[in-house]
VOPAGU-2260 file (C-alpha; in pm, 1 decimal, decimal comma):
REM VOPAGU-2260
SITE   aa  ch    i         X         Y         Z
SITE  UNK   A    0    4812,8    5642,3     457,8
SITE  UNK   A    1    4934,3    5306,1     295,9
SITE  UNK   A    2    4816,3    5113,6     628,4
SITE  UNK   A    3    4498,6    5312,4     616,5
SITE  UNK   A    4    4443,9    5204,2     207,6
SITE  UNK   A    5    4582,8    4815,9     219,4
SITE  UNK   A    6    4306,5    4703,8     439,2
SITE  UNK   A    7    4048,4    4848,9     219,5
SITE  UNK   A    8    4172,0    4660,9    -107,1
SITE  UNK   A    9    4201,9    4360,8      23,8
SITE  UNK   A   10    3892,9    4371,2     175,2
SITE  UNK   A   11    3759,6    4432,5    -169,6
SITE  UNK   A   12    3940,8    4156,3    -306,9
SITE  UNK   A   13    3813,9    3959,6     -40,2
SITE  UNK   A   14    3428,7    4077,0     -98,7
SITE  UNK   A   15    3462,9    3998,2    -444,5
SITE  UNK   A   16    3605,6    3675,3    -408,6
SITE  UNK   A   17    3337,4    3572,1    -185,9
SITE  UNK   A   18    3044,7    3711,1    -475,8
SITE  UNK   A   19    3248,0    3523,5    -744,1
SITE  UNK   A   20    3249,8    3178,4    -534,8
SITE  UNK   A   21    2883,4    3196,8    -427,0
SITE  UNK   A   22    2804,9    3255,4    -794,3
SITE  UNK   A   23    2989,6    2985,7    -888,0
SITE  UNK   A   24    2806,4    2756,3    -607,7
SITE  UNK   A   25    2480,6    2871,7    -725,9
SITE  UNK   A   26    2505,6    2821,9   -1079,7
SITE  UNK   A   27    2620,2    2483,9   -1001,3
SITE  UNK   A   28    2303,7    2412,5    -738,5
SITE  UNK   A   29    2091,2    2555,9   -1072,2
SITE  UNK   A   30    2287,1    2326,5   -1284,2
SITE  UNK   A   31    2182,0    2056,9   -1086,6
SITE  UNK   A   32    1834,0    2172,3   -1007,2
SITE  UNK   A   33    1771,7    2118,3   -1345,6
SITE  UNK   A   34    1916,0    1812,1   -1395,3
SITE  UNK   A   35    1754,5    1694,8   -1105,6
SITE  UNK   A   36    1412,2    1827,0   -1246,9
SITE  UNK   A   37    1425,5    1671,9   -1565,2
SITE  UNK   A   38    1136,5    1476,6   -1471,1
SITE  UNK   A   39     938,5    1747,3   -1410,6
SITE  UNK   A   40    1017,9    1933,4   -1785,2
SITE  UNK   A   41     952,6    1627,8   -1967,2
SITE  UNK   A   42     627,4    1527,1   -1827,2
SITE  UNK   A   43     337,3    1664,6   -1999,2
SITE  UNK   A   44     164,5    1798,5   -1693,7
SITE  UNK   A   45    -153,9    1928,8   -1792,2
SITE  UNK   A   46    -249,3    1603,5   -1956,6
SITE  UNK   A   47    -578,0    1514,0   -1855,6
SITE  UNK   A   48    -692,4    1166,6   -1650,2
SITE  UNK   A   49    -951,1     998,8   -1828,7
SITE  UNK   A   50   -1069,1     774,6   -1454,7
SITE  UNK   A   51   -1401,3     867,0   -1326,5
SITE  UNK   A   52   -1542,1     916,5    -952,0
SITE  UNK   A   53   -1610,3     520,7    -956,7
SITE  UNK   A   54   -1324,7     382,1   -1127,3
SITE  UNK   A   55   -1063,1     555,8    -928,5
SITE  UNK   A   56   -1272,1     424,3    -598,7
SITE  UNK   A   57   -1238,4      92,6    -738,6
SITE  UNK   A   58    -899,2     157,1    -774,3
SITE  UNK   A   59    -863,8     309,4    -441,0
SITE  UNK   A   60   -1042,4      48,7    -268,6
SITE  UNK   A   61    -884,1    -232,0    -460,7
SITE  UNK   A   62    -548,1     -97,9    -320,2
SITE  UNK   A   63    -642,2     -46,0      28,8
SITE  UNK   A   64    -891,5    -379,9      41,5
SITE  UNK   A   65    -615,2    -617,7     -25,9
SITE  UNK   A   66    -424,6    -916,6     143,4
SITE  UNK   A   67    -409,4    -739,0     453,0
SITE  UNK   A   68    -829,9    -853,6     556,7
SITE  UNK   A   69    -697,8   -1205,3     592,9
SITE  UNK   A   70    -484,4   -1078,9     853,5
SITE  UNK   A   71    -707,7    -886,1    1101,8
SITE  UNK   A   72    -792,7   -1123,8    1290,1
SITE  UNK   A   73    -455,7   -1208,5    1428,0
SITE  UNK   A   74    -382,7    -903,9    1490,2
SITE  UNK   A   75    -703,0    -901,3    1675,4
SITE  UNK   A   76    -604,8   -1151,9    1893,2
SITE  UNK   A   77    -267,8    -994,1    1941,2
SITE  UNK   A   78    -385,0    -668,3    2100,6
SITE  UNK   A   79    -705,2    -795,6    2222,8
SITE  UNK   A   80   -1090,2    -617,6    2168,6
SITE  UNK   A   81    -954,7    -252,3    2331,8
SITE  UNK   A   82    -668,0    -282,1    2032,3
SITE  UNK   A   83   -1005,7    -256,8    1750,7
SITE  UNK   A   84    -968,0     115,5    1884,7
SITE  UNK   A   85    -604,5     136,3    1757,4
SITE  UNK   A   86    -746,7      33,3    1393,8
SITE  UNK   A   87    -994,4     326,4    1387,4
SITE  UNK   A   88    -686,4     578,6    1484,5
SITE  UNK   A   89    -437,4     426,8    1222,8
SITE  UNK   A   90    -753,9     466,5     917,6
SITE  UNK   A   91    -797,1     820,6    1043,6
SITE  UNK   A   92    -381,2     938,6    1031,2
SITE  UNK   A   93    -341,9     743,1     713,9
SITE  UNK   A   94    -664,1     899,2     569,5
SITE  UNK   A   95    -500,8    1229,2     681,8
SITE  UNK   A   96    -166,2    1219,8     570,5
SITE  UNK   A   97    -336,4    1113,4     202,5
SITE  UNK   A   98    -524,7    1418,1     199,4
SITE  UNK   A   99    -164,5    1561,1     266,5
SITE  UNK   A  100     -24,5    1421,6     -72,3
SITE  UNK   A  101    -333,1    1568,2    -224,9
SITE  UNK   A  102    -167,7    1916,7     -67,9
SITE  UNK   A  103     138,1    1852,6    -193,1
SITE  UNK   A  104      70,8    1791,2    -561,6
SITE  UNK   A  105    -138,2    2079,7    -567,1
SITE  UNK   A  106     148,5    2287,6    -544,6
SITE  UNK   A  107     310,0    2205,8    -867,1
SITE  UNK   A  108     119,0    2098,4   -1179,0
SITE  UNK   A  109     423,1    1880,5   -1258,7
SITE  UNK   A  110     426,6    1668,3    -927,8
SITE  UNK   A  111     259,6    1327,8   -1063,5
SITE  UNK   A  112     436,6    1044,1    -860,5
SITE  UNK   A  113     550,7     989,4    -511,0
SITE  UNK   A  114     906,8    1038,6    -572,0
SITE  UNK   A  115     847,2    1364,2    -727,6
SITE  UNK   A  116     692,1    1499,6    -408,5
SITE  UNK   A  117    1026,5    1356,8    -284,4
SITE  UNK   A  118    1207,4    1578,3    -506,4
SITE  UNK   A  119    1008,2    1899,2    -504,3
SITE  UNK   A  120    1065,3    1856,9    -100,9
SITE  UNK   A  121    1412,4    1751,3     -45,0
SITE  UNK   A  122    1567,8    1763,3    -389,1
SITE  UNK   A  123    1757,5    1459,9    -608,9
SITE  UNK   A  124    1810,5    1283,2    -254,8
SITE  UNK   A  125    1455,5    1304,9    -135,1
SITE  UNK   A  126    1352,2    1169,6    -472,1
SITE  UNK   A  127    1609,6     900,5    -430,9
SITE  UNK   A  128    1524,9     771,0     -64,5
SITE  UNK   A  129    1126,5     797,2    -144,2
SITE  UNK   A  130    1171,7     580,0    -441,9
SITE  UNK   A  131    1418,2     347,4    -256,3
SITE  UNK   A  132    1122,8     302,5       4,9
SITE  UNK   A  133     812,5     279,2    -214,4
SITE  UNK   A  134     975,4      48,8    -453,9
SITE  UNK   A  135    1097,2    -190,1    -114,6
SITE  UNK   A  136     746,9    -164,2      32,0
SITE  UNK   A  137     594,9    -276,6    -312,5
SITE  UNK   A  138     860,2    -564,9    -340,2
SITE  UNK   A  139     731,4    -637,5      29,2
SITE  UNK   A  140     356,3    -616,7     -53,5
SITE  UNK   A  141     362,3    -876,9    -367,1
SITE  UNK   A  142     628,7   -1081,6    -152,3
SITE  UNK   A  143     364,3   -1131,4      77,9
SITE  UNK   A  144     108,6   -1201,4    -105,7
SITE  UNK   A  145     281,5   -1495,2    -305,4
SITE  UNK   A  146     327,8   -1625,0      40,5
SITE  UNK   A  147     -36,2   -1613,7     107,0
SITE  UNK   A  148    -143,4   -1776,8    -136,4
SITE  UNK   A  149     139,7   -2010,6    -143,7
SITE  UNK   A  150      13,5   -2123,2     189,2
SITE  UNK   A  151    -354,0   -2147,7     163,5
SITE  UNK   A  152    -336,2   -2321,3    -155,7
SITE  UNK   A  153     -78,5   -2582,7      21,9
SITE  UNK   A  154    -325,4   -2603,0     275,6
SITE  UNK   A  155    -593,8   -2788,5      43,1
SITE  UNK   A  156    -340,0   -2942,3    -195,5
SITE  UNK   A  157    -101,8   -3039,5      19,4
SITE  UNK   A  158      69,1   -3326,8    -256,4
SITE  UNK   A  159      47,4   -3105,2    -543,4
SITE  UNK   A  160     389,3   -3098,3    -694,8
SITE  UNK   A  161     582,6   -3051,6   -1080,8
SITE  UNK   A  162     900,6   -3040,9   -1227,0
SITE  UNK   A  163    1031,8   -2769,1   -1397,9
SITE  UNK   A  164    1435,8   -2757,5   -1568,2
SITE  UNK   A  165    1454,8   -3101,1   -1389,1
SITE  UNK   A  166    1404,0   -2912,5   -1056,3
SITE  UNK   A  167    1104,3   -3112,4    -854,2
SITE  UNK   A  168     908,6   -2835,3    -742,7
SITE  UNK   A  169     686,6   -2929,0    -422,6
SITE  UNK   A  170     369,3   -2749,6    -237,9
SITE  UNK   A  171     412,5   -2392,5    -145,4
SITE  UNK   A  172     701,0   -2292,7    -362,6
SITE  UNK   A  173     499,5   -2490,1    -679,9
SITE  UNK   A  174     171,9   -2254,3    -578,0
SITE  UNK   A  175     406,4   -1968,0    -550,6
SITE  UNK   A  176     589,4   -1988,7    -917,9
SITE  UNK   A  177     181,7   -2035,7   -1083,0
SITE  UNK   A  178       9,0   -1795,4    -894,5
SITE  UNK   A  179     298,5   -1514,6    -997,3
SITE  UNK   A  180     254,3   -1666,5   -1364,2
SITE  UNK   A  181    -122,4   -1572,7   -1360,8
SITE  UNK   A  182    -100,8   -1232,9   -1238,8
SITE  UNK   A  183     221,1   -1153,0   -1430,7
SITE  UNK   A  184     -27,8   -1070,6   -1704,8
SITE  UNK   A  185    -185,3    -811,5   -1537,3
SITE  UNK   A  186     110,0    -630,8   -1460,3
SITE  UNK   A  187     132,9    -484,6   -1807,5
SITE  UNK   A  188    -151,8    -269,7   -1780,6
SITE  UNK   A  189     -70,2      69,6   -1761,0
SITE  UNK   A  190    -420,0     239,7   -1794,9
SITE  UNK   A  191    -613,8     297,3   -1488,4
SITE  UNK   A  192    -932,2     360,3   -1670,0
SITE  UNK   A  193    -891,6      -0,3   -1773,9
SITE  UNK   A  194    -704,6    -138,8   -1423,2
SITE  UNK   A  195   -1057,9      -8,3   -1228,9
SITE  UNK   A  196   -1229,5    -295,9   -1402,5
SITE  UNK   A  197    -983,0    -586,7   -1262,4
SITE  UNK   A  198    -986,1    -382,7    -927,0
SITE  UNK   A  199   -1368,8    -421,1    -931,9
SITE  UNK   A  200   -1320,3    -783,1    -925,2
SITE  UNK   A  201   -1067,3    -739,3    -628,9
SITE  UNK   A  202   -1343,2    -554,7    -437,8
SITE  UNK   A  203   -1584,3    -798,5    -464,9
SITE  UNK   A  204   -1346,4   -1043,4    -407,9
SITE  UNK   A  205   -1290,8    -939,8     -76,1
SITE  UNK   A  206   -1690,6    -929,0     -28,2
SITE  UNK   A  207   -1704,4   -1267,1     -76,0
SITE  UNK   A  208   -1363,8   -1364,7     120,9
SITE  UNK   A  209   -1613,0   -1198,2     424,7
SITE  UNK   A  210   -1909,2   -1406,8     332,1
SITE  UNK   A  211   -1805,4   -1699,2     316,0
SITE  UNK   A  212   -1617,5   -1715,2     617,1
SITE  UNK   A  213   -1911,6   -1555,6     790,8
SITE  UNK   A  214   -2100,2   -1879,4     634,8
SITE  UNK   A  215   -1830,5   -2097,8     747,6
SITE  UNK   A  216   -1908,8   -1967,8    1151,2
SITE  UNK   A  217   -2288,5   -1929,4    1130,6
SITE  UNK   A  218   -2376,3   -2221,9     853,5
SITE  UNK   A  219   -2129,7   -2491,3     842,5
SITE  UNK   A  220   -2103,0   -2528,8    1284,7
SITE  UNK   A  221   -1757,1   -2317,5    1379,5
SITE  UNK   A  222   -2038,6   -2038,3    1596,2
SITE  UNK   A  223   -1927,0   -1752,5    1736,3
SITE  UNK   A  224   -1820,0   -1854,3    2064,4
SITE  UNK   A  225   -1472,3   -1724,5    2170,0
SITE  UNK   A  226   -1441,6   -1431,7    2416,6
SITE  UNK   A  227   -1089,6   -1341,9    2393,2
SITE  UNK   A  228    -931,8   -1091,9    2567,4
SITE  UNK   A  229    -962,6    -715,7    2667,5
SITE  UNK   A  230    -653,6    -624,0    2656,2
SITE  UNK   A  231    -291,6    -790,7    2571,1
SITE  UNK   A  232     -33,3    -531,1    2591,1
SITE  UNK   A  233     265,7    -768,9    2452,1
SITE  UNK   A  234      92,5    -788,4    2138,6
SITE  UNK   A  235      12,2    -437,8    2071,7
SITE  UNK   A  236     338,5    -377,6    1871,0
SITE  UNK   A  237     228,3    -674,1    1642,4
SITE  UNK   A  238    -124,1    -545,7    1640,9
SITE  UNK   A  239     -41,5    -204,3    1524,0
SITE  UNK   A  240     203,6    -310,5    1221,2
SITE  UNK   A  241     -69,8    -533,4    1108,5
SITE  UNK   A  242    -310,0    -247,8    1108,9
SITE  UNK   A  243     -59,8      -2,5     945,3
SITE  UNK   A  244     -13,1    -285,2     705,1
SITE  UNK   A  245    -353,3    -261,2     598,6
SITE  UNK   A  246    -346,0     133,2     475,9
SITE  UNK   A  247     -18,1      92,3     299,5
SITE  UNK   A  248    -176,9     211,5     -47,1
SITE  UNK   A  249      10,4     544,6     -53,6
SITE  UNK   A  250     253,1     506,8    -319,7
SITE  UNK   A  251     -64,7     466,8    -513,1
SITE  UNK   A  252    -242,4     782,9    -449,7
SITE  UNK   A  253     -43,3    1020,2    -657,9
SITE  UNK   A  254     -82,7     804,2    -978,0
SITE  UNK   A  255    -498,1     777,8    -867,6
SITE  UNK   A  256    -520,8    1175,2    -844,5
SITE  UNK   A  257    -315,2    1213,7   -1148,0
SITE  UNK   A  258    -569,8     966,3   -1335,3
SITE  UNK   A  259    -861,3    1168,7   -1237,8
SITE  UNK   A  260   -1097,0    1351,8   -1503,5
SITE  UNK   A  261   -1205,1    1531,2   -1207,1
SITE  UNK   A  262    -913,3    1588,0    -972,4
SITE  UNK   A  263   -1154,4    1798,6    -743,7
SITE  UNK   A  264   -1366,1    1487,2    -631,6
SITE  UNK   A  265   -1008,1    1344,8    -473,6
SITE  UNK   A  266   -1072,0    1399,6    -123,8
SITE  UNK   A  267   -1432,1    1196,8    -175,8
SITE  UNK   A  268   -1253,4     945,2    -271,3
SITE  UNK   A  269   -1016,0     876,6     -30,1
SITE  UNK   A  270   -1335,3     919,0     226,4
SITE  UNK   A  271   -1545,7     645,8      88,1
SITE  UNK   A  272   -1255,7     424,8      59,3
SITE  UNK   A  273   -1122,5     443,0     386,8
SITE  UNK   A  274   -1508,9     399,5     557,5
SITE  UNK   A  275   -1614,4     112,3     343,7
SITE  UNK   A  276   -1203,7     -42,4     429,7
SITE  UNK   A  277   -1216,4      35,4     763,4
SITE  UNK   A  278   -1588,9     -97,0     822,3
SITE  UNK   A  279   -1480,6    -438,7     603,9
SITE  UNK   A  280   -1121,7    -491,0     826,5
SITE  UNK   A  281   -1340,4    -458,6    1157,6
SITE  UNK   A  282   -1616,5    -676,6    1063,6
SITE  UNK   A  283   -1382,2    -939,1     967,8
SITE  UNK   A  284   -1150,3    -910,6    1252,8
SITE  UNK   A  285   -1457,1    -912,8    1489,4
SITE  UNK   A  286   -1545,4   -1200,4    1264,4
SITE  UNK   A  287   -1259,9   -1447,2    1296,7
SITE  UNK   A  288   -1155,6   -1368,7    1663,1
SITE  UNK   A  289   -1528,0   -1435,9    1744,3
SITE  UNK   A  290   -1508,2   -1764,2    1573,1
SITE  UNK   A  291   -1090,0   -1873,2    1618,5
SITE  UNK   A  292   -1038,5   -1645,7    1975,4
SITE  UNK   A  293    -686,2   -1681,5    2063,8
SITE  UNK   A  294    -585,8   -1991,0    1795,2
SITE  UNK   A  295    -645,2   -1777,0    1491,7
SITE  UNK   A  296    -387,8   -1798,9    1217,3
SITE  UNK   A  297    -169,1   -1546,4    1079,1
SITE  UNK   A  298    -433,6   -1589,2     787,1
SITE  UNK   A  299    -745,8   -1631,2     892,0
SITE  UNK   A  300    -794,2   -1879,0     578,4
SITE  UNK   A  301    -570,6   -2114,1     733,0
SITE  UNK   A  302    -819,3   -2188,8    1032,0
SITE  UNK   A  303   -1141,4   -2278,5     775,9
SITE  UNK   A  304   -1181,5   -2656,5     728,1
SITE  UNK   A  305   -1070,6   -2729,3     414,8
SITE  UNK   A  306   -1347,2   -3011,8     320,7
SITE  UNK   A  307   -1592,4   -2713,1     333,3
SITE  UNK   A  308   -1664,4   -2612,6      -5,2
SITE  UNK   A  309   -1741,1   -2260,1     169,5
SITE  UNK   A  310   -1383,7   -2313,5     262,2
SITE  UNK   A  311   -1275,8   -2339,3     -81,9
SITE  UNK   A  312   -1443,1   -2090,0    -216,0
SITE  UNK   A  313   -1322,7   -1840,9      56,2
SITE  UNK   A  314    -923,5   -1954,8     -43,5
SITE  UNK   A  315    -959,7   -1975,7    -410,6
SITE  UNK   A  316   -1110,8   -1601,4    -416,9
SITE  UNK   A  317    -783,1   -1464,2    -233,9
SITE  UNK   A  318    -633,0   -1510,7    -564,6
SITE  UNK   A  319    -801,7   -1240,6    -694,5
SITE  UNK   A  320    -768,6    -998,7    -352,6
């Protein structure tokens, strides 16, 4: 009998054992749940936006229509004309996967960033990596456009230099330290009701950027006359990052849906932002591979002749892209 018994207490002992150590590992996963989540229990999620249908597609449009139209062109010529087809599929996955963040704060009232979709996915670590990444690609972003404008404003002051600490300060790195100076401002704006009104200016920055270097090709002698090429499969990897770089405005979207009044009209916006983007980035790539073909700068604002005061106009308004 005591060989039959010893068995079954231990494999009680065992069986309890096992309860009292997967307790123990789920308090602790609730412990840190929680902690994890703190975000979540401190944010007041029913809180109202206060944007409306047209502010948040100013907003929306100001963060999709940025730096990135200078660029088309090149990447244009990269990929050749068949590549313009590529631009149409990367608009319609990125408008996709934005409805998809849509999706995914509708399943918690407390989701109102990108990291917190992060978290409610993959826990602390998702929240972690997805903040490492959007914070990096917005470091990138403003990186790049100091560069831009450091450049084109080089290009038509080419001698402009200052001293500053008893550092001589020359050309592009001068027009990079002002040009951060007059945006810093900007940066401490937190209300997106307000923000929609300097993204208004951004949009119709961007209209004008397009006008005047159509003016520059039809009015001021550069014509239309450059063919280019059908196809150039070398530069399709180039091509493509260029196009992805121009519908990088997804860290963006949770804090636009968030600032909604109503939340329902989302989806419209994302549509007329991504048709009026899309139909601005093809009209100027078109544009500037038409005019430039196969010498077209990285920006096309670096090809325009800088004694044109079409010229000017077109490379003072990317401040304010």
């Amino acid at each position: 009998m005591g060989s039959l018994t010893t068995p079954l207490v231990l494999n009680h002992k065992d069986d309890q054992l096992i309860k009292n150590t997967k307790q123990a590992a789920a308090d602790e996963e609730i412990a840190d749940h929680e902690t994890c989540h703190y975000h979540y229990h401190y944010q007041p999620a029913n809180k109202e936006g206060t944007s409306t249908f047209f502010k948040t597609c100013f907003n929306g449009l100001n963060a999709l229509s940025g730096v990135g139209i200078l660029s088309v062109p090149y990447a244009l010529a990269s990929g050749g004309w068949l590549s313009l087809i590529l631009l149409f599929i990367v608009a319609s996955a990125t408008f996709y996967t934005g409805l998809l963040i849509r999706r995914c704060m509708d399943v918690n009232s407390h989701i109102r960033t990108y990291p917190d979709i992060g978290e409610h996915a993959f826990g602390c670590k998702g929240r972690t990596i997805v903040s490492i990444f959007m914070y990096l690609e917005l470091y990138v972003v403003a990186t790049g456009f100091l560069i831009l404008e450091g450049d084109n404003l080089s290009n038509l002051f080419p001698n402009m230099g200052f001293e500053l600490a008893g550092i001589r300060i020359y050309g592009q790195q001068g027009f990079v330290i002002i040009v951060a100076l007059i945006i810093l401002p900007s940066m401490l704006l937190n209300d997106l009701s307000m923000v929609s009104y300097i993204s208004a200016s951004g949009v119709l920055a961007s209209i004008i950027i397009i006008f005047w270097v159509f003016w520059v090709g039809a009015v001021d002698g550069t014509g239309f006359h450059e063919k280019g090429r059908l196809l150039n499969l070398n530069g399709i990897p180039t091509c493509i990052s260029l196009y992805a770089f121009c519908y990088c405005a997804h860290p963006v979207f949770p804090t636009l849906y968030t600032s909604m009044r109503n939340k329902s009209q989302f989806s419209k916006v994302l549509l007329v932002c991504f048709v009026l983007c899309t139909i601005s980035y093809a009209f100027m790539a078109v544009l500037g591979y038409l005019m430039y073909g196969e010498n077209v700068q990285s920006q096309v604002t670096l090809n325009l002749p800088t004694k044109n005061l079409s010229s000017k106009i077109a490379i003072y308004t990317t401040l304010d892209c």
